[in-house]
N, CA, C and O atoms as a GROMACS GRO file, in nm:
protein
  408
    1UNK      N    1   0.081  -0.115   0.000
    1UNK     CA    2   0.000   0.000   0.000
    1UNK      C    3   0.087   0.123   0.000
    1UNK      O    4   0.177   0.133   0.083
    2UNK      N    5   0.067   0.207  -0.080
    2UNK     CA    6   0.122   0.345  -0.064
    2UNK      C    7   0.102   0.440  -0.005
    2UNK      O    8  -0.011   0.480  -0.035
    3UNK      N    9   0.159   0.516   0.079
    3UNK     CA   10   0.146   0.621   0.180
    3UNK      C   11   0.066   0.713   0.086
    3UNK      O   12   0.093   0.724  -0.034
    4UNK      N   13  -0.018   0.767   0.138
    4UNK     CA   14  -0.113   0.923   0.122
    4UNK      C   15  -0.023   1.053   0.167
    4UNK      O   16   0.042   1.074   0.269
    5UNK      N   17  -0.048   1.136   0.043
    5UNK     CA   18   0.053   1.241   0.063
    5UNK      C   19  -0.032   1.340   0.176
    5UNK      O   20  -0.146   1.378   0.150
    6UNK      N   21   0.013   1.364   0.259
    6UNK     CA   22  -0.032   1.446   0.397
    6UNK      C   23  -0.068   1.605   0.315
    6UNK      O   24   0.027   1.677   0.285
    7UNK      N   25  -0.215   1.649   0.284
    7UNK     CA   26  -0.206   1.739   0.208
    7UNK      C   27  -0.249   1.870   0.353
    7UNK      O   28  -0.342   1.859   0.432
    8UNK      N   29  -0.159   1.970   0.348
    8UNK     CA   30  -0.153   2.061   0.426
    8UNK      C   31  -0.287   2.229   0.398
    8UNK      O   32  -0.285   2.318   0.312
    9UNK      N   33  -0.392   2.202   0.526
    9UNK     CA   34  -0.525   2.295   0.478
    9UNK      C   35  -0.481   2.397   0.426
    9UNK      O   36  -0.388   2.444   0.492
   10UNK      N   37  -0.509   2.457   0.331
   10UNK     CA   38  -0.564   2.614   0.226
   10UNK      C   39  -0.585   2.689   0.368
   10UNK      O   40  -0.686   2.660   0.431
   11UNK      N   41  -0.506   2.773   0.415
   11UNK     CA   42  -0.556   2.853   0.497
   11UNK      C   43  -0.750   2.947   0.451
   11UNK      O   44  -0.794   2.901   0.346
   12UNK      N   45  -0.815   3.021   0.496
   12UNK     CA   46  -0.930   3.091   0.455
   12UNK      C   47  -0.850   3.240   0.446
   12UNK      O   48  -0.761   3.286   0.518
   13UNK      N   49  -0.943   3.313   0.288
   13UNK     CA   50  -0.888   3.392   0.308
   13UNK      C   51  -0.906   3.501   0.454
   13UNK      O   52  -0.945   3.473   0.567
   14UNK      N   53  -0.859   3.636   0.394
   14UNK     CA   54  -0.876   3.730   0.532
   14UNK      C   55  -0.966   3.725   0.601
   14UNK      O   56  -0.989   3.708   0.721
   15UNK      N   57  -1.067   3.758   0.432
   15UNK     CA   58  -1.233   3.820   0.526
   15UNK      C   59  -1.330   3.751   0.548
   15UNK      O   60  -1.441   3.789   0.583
   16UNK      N   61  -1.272   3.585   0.517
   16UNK     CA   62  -1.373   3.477   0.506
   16UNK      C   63  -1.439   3.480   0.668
   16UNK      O   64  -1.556   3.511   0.686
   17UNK      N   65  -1.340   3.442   0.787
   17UNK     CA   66  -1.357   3.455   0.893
   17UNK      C   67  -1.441   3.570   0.973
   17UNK      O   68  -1.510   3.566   1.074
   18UNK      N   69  -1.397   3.691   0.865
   18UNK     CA   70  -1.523   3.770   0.969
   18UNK      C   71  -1.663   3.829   0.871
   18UNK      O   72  -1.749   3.912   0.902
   19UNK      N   73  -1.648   3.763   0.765
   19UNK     CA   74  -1.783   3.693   0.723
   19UNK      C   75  -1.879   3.612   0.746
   19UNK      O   76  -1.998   3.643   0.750
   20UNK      N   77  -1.815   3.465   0.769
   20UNK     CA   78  -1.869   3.362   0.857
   20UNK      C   79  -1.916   3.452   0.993
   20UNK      O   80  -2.037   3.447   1.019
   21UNK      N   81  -1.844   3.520   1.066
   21UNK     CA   82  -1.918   3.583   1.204
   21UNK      C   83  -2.037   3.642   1.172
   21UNK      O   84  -2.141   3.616   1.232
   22UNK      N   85  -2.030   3.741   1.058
   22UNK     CA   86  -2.160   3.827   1.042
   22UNK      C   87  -2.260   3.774   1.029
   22UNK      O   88  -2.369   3.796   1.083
   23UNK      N   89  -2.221   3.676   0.934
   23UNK     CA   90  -2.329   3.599   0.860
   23UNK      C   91  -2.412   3.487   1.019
   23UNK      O   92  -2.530   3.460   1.038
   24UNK      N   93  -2.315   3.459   1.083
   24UNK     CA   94  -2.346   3.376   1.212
   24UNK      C   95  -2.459   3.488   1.325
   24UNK      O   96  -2.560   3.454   1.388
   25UNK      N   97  -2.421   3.568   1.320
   25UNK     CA   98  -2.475   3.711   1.363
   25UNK      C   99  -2.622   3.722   1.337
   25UNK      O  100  -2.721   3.705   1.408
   26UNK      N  101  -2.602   3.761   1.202
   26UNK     CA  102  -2.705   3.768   1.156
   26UNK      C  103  -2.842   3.676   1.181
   26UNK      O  104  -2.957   3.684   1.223
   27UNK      N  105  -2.747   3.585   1.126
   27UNK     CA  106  -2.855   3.428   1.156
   27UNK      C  107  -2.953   3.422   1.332
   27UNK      O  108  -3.059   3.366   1.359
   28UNK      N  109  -2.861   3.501   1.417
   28UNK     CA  110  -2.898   3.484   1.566
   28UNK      C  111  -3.003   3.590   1.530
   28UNK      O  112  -3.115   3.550   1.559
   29UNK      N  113  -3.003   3.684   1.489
   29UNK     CA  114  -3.101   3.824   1.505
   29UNK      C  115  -3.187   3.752   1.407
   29UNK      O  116  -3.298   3.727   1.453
   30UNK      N  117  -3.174   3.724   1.325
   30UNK     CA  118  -3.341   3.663   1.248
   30UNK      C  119  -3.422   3.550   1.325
   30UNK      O  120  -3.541   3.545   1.355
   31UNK      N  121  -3.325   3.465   1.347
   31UNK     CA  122  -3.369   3.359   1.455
   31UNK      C  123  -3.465   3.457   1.571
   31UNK      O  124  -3.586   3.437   1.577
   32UNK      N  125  -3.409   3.543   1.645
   32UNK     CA  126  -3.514   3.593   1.745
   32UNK      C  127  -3.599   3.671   1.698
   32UNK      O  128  -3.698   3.693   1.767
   33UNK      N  129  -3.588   3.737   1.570
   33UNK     CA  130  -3.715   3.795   1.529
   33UNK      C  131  -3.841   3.706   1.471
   33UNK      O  132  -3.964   3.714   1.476
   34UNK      N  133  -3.753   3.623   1.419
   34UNK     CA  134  -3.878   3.501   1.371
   34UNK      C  135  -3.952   3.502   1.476
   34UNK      O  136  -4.070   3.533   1.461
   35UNK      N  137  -3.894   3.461   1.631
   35UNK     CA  138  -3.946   3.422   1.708
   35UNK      C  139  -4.032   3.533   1.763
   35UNK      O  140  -4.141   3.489   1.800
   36UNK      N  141  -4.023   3.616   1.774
   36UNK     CA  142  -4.091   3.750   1.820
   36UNK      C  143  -4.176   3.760   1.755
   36UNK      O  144  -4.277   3.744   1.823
   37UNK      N  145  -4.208   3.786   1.614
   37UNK     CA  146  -4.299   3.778   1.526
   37UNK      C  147  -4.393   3.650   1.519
   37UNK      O  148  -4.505   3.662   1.469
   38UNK      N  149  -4.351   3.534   1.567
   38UNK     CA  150  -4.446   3.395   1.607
   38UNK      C  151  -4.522   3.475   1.732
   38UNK      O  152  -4.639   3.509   1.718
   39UNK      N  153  -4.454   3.502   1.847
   39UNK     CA  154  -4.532   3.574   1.965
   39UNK      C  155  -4.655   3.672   1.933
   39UNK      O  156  -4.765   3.668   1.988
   40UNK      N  157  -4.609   3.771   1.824
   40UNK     CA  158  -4.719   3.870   1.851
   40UNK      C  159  -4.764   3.807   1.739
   40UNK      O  160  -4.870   3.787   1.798
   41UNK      N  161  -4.787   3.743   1.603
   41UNK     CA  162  -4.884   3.636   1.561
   41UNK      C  163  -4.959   3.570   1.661
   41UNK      O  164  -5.078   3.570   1.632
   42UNK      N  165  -4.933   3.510   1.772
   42UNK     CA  166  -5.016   3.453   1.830
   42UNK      C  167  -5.076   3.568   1.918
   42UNK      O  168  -5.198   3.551   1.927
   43UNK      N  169  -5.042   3.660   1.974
   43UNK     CA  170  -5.147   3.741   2.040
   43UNK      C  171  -5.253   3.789   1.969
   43UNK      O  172  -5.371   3.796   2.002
   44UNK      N  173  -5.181   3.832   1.831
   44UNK     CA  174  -5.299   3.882   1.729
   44UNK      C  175  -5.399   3.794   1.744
   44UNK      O  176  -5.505   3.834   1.792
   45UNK      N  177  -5.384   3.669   1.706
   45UNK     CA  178  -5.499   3.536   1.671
   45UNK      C  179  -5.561   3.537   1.828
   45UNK      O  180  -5.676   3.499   1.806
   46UNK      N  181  -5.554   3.551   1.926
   46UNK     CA  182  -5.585   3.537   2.026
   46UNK      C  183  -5.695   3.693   2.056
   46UNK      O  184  -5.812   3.684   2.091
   47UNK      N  185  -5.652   3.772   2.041
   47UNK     CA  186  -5.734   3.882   2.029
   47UNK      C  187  -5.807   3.918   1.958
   47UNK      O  188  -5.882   4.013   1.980
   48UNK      N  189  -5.801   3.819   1.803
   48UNK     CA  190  -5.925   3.864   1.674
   48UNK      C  191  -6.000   3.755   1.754
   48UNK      O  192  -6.117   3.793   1.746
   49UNK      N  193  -5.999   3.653   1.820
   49UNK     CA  194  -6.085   3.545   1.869
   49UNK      C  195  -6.168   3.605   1.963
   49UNK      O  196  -6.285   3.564   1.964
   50UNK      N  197  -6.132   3.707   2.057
   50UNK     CA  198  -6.183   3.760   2.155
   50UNK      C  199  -6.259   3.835   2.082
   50UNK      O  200  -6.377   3.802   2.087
   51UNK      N  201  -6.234   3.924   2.014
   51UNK     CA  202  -6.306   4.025   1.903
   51UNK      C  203  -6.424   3.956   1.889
   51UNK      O  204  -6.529   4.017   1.906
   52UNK      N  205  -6.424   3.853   1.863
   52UNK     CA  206  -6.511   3.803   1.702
   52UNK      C  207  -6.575   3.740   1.828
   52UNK      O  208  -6.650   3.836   1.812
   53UNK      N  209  -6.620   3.674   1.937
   53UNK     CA  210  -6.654   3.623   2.057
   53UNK      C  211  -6.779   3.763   2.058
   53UNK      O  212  -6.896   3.760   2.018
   54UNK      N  213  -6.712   3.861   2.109
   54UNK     CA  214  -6.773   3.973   2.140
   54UNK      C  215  -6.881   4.040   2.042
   54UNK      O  216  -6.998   4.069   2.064
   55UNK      N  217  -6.795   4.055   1.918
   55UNK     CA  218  -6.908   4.087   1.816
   55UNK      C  219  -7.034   4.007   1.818
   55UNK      O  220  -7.142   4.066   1.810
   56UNK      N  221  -7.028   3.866   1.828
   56UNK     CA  222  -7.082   3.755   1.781
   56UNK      C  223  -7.190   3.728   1.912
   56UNK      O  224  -7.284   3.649   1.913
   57UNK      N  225  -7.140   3.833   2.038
   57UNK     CA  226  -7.208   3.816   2.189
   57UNK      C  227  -7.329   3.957   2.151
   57UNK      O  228  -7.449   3.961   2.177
   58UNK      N  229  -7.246   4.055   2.085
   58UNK     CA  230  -7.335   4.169   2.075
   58UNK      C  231  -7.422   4.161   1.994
   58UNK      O  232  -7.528   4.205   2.040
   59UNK      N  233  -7.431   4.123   1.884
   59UNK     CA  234  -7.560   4.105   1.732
   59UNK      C  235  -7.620   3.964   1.788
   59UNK      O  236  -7.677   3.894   1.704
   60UNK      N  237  -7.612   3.906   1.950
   60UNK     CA  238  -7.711   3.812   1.945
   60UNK      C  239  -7.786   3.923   2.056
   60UNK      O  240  -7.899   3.896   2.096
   61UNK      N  241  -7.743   4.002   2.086
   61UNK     CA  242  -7.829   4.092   2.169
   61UNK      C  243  -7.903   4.198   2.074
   61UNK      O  244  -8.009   4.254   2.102
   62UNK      N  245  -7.844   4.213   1.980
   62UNK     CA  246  -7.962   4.327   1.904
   62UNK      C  247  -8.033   4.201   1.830
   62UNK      O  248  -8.140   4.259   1.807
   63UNK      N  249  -8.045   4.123   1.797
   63UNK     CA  250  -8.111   3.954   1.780
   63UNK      C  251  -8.249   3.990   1.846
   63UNK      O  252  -8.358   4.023   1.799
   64UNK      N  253  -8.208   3.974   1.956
   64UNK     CA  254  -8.329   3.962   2.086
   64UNK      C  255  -8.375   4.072   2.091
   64UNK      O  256  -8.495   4.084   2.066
   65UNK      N  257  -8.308   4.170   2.120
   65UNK     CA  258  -8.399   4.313   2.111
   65UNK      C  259  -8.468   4.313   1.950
   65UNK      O  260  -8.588   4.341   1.945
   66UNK      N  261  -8.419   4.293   1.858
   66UNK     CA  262  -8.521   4.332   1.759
   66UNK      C  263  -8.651   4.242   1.773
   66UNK      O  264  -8.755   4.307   1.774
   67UNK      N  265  -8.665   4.077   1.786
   67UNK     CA  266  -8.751   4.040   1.820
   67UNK      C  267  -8.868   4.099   1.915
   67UNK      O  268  -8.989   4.090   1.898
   68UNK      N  269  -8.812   4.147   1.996
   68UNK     CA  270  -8.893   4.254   2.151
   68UNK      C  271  -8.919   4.316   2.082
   68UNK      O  272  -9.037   4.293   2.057
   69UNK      N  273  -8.880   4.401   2.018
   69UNK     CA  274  -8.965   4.533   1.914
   69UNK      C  275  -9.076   4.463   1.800
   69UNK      O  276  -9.198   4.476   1.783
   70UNK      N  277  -8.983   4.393   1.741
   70UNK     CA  278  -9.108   4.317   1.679
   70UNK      C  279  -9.252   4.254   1.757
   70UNK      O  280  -9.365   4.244   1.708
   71UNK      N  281  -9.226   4.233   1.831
   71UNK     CA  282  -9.372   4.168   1.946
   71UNK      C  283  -9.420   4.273   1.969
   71UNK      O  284  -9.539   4.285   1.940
   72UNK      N  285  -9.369   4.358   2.014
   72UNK     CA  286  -9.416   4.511   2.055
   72UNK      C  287  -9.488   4.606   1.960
   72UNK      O  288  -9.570   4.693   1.987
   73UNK      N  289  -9.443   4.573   1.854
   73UNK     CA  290  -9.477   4.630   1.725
   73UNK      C  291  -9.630   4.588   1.705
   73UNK      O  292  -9.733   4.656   1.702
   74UNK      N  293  -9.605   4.449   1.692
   74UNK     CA  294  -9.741   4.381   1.657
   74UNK      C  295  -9.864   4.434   1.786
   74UNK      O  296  -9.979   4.476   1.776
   75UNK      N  297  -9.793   4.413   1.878
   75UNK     CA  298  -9.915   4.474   1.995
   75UNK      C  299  -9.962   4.604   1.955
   75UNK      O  300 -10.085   4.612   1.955
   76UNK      N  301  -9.899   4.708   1.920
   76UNK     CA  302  -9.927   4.836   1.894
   76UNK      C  303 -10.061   4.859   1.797
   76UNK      O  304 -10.168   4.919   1.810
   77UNK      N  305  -9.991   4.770   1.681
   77UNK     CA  306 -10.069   4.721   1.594
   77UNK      C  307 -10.225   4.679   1.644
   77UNK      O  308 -10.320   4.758   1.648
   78UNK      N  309 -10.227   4.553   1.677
   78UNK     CA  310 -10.344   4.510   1.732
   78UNK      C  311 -10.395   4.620   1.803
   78UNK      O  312 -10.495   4.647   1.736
   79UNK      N  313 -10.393   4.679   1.871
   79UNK     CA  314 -10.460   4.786   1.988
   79UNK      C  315 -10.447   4.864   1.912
   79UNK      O  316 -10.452   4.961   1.987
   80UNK      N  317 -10.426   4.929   1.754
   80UNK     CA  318 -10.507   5.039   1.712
   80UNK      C  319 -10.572   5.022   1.642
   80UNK      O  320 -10.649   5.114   1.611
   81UNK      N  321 -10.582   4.850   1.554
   81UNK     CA  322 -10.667   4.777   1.512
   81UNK      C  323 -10.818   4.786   1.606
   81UNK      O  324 -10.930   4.807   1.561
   82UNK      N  325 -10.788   4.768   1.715
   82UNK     CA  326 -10.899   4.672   1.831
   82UNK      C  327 -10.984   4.872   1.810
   82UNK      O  328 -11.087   4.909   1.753
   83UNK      N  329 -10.874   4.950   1.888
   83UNK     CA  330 -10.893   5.083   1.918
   83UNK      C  331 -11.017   5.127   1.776
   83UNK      O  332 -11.137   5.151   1.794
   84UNK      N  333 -10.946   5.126   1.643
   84UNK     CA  334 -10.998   5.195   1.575
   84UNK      C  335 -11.170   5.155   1.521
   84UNK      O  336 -11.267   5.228   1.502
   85UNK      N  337 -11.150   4.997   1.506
   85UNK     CA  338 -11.288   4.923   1.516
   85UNK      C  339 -11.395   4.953   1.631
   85UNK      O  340 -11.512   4.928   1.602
   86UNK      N  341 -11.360   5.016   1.788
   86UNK     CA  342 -11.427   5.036   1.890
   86UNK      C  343 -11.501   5.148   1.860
   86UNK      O  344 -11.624   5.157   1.864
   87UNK      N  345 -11.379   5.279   1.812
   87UNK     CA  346 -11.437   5.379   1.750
   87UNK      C  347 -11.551   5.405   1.663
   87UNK      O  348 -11.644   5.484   1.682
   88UNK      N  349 -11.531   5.329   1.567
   88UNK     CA  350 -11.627   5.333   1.430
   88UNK      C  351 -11.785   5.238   1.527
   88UNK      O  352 -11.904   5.244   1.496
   89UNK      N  353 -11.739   5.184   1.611
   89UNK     CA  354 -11.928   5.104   1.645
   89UNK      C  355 -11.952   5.231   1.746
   89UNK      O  356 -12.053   5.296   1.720
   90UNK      N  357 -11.893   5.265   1.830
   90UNK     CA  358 -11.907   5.391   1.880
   90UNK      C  359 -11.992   5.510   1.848
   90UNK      O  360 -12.091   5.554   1.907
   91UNK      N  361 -11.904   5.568   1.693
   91UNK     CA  362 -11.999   5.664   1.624
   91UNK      C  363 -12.106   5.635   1.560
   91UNK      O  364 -12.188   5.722   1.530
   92UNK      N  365 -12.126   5.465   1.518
   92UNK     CA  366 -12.196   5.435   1.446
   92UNK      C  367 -12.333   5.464   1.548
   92UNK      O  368 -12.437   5.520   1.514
   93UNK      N  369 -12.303   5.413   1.668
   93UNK     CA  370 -12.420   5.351   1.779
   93UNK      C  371 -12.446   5.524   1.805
   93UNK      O  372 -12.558   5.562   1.840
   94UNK      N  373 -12.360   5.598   1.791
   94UNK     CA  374 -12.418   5.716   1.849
   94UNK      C  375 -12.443   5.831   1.711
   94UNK      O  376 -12.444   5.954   1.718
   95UNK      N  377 -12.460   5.755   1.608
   95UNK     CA  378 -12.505   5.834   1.507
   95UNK      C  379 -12.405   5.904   1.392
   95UNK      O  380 -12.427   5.910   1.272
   96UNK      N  381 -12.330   5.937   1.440
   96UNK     CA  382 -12.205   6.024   1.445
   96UNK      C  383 -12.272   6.212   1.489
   96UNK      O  384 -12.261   6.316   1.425
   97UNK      N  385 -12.336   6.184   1.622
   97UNK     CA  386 -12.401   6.328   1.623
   97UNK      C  387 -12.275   6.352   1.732
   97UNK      O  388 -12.334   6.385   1.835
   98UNK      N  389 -12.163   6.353   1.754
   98UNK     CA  390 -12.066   6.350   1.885
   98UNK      C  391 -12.027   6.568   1.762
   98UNK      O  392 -12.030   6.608   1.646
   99UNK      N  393 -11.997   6.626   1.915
   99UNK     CA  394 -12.005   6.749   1.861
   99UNK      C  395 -11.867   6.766   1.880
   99UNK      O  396 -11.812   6.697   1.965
  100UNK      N  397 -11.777   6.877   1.790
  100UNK     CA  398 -11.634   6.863   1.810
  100UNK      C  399 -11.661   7.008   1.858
  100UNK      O  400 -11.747   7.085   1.817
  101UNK      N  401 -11.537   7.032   1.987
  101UNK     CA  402 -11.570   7.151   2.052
  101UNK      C  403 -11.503   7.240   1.938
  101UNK      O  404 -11.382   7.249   1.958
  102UNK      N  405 -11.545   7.308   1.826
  102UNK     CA  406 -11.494   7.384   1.710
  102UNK      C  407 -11.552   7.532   1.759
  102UNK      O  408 -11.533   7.632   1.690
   0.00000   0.00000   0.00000
């Protein structure tokens, strides 16, 4: 077997070394911004949930109140229905001789 010639490393050049740092650098500051930006992503999603909870709590309350107006409505209704029919046998029964204080 023949010996392997012992080949001696290529030093790097100058600025390789404080390239590799920056670049290593760098890599740490994106790394924690990623991560920072995952954080307030999740608060966001956590607070449109609360939002949308709330909205979704309030339009079941104008829900119910419009129904209440609607019932209310109809009563109004009926009682000027009932009202206005009372009227008319009223004048009828009394002739329509009722005198307007003019």
């Amino acid at each position: 077997m023949a010996g392997r010639k012992k080949v001696s490393p290529v030093p790097p050049p100058d600025g390789a070394r404080a390239f590799a740092v920056v670049v290593e650098q760098l890599r740490g500051e994106f790394k924690v911004f990623g991560e920072a930006l995952g954080g307030l992503r999740q608060q966001v999603t956590e607070e449109i949930g609360g939002l949308r909870q709330e909205m979704n709590d309030r339009f079941g309350e104008v829900k119910r109140d419009l129904g209440e107006v609607k019932v209310d409505l109809a009563l109004v209704k009926s009682a000027a229905t009932t009202h206005t029919r009372e009227l008319r046998e009223i004048r009828s029964a009394l002739g329509n001789k009722v005198e307007r204080g003019e």
